[in-house]
BALUM-878649 format. One line per 5 residues: for each residue y, x, z of N, C-alpha, C, O. Coordinates in steps of 0.2 Angstrom, whole numbers. Each point is the difference from the previous one (the first is absolute). Layout:
! residues N
Y/X/Z/Y/X/Z/Y/X/Z/Y/X/Z ~ ...
***
This chain:
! residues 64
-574/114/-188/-2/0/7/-7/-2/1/-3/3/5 ~ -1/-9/-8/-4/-2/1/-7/7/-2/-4/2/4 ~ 5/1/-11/-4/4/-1/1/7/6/-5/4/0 ~ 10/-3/3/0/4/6/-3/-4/7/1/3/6 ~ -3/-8/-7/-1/0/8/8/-4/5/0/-1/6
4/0/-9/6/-4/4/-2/-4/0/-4/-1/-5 ~ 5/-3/9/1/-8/3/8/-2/0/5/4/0 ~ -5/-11/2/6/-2/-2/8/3/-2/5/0/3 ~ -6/3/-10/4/3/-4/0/-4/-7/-3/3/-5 ~ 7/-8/3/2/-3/-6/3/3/-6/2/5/2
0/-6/-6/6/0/-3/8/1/1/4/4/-2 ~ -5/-11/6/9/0/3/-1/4/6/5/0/3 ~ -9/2/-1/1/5/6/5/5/-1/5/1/4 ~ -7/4/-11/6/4/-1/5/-1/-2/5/4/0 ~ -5/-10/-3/6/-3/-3/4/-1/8/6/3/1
-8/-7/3/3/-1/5/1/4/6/3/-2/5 ~ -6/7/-7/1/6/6/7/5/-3/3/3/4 ~ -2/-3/-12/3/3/-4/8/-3/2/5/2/2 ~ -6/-8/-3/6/-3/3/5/0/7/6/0/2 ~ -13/-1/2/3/1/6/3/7/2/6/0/2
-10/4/-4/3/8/0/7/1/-3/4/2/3 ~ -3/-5/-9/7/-1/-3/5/-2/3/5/3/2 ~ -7/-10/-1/5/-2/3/2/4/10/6/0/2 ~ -11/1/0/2/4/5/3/4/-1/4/1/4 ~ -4/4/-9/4/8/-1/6/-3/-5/3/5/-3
0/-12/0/3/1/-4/6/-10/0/4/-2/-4 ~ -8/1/10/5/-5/2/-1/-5/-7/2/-6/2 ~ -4/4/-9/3/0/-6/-5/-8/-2/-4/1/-5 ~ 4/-6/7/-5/-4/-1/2/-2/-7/-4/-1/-4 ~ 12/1/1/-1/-4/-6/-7/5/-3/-5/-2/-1
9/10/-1/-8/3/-4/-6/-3/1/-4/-1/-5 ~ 4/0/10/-9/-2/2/-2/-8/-3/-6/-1/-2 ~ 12/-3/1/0/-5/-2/-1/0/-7/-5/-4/-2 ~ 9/6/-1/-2/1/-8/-6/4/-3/-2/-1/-6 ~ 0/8/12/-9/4/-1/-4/-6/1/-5/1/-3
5/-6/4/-3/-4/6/-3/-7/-6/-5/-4/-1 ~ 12/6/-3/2/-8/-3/-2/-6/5/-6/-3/-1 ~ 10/2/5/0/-4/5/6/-4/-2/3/2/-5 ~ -2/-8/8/6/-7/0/6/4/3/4/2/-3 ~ -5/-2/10/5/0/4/-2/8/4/-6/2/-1
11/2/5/0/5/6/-4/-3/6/-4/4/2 ~ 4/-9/-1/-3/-4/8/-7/-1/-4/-4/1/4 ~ 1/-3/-11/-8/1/-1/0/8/2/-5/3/3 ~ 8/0/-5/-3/8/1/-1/3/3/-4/5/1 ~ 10/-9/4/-1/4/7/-7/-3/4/-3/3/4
1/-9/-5/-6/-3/4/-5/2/-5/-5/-3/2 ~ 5/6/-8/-5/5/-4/-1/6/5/-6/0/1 ~ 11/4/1/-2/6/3/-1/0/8/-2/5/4 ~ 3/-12/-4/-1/0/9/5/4/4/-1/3/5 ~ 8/-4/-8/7/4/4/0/-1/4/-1/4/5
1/-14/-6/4/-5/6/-6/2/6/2/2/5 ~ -6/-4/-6/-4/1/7/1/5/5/2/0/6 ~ -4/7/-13/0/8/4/5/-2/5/-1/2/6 ~ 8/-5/-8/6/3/2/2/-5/7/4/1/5 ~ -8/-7/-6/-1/-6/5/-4/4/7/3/1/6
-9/2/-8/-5/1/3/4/8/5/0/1/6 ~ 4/3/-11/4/6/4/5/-3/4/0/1/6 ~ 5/-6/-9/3/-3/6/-2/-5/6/4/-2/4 ~ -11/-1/-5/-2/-3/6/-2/5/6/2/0/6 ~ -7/6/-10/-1/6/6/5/2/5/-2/1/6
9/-1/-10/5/4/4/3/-6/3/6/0/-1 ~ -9/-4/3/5/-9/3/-4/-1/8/-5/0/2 ~ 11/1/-1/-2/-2/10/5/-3/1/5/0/-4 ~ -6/-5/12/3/-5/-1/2/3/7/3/-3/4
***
């Protein structure tokens, strides 16, 4: 990235973009947890930023 010219693009970028992709098309957090070599499902999920995305869609759709 850096020898093209990207800006904030790390390593776990694709790592964490590869997950998130997954588990959205495959529901399947143990896989990701053991690709991951992760502890637990709930680190992985807050590795791929689920919980948020999923927090942040259902606050959008919340009227009172």
């Amino acid at each position: 990235a850096e020898d093209l010219g990207i800006d904030n693009v790390g390593t776990h970028t694709m790592r964490k973009t590869f997950g998130y992709h997954y588990y959205k098309k495959y529901k399947n957090v143990a896989d990701l947890m053991s690709l991951f070599n992760h502890s637990s499902p709930a680190v992985t999920l807050i590795y791929i930023c689920v919980r948020q995305d999923e927090l942040d869609t259902k606050m959008s759709n919340f009227s009172l």
